[in-house]
C-alpha positions as CSV (number, residue, x, y, z in Angstrom):
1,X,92.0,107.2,104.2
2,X,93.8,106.2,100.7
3,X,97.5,106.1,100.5
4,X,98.8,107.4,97.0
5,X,102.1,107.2,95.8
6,X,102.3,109.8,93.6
7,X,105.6,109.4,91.1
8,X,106.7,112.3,89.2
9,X,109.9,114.0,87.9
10,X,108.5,117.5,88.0
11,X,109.1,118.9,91.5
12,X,106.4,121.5,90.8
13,X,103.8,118.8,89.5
14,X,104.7,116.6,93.2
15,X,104.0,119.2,94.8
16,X,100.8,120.8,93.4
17,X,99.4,116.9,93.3
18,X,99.9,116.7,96.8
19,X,98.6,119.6,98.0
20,X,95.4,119.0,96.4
21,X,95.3,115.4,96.7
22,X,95.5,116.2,100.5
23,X,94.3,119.0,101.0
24,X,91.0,118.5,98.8
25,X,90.6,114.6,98.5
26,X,91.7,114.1,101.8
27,X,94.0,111.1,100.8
28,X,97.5,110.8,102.4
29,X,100.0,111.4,99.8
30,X,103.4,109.9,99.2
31,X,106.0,111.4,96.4
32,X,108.5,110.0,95.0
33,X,110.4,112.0,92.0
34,X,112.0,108.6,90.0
35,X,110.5,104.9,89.1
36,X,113.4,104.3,91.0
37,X,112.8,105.8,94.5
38,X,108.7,104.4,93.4
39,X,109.9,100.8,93.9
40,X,112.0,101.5,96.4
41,X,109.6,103.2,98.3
42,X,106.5,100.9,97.7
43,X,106.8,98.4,100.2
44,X,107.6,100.6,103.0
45,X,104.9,103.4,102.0
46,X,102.3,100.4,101.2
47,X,100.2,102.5,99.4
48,X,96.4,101.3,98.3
49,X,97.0,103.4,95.1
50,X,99.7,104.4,92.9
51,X,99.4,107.7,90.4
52,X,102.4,107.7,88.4
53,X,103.8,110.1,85.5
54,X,104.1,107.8,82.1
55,X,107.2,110.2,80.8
56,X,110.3,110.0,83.1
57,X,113.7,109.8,82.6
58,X,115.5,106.5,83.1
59,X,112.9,104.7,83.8
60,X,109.0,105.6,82.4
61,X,106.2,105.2,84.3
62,X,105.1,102.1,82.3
63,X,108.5,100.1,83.1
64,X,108.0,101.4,86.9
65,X,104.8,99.2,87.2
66,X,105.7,96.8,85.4
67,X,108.8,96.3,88.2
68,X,106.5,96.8,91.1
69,X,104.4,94.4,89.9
70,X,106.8,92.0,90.3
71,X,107.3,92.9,94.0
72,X,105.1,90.5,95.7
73,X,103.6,92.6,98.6
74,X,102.8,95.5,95.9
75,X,101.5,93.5,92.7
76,X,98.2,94.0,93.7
77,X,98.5,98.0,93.5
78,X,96.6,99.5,91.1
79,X,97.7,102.1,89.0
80,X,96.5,105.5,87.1
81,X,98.8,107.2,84.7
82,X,99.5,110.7,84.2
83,X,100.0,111.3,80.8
84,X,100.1,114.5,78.2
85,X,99.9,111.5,75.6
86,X,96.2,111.0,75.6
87,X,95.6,109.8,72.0
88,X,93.2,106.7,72.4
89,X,95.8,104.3,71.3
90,X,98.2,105.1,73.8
91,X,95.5,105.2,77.0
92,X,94.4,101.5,75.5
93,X,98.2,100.5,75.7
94,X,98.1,101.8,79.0
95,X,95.4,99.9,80.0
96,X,96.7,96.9,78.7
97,X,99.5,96.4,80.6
98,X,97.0,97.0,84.2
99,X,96.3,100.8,85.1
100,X,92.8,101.2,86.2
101,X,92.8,105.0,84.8
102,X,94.6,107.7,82.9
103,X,94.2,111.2,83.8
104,X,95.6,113.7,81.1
105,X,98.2,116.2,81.8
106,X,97.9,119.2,82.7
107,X,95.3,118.2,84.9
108,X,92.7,120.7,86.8
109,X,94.2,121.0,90.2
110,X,90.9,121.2,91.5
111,X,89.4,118.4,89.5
112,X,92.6,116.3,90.5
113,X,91.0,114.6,93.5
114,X,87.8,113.9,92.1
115,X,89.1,112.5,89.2
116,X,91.3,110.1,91.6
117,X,88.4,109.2,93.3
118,X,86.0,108.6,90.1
119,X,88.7,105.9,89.0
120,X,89.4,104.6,92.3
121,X,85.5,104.0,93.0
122,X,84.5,102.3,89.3
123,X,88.0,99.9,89.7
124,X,87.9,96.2,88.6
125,X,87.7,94.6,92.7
126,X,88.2,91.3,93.1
């Protein structure tokens, strides 16, 4: 079974992801509503997978993995953004810095999982 951590500041969005994450995917799902309460919940949770909101206040989704990263037992998480901002400049900027994915916001609760699992399957390995 996958373990997501799921980061984002929308209480109705957490819980909507999780119950179809779960509930549909079958993965086991972690929340976490701050890029704070992400890092410090990352290397307890030890998730293989991290889906994060880009907008957030204090700290964005971007900045978030860009900290984690520099957590040694969670640099090797990958990540896929959430994002309403789905212009292809800003998913390539996105991809620069290391997420494996973006799904746009909103998303198809029922296409949510599949979706996951499409980018988790086709990630870079190695």
């Amino acid at each position: 079974m996958i373990k997501i951590l799921h980061v984002d500041d929308e209480a109705d969005i957490r819980s909507i992801a999780k119950l179809t994450l779960e509930s549909i995917g079958g993965f086991d799902v972690f929340s976490c509503a701050s890029g704070k309460d992400a890092i410090a919940a990352v290397a307890d949770t030890a998730p293989d997978l991290i889906v994060m909101d880009v907008m957030m206040p204090e700290m964005d989704g971007p900045t978030t993995f860009l900290a984690i990263q520099k957590i040694p037992a969670a640099s090797h998480i990958p990540v896929i953004f959430m994002t309403a901002k789905t212009q292809k400049d800003e998913i390539e900027s996105l991809m620069e810095i290391g997420a494996i994915g973006v799904i746009a916001k909103p998303f198809d609760p029922m296409q949510l999982s599949k979706e996951v699992e499409r980018i988790w399957n086709n990630r870079p390995t190695g």
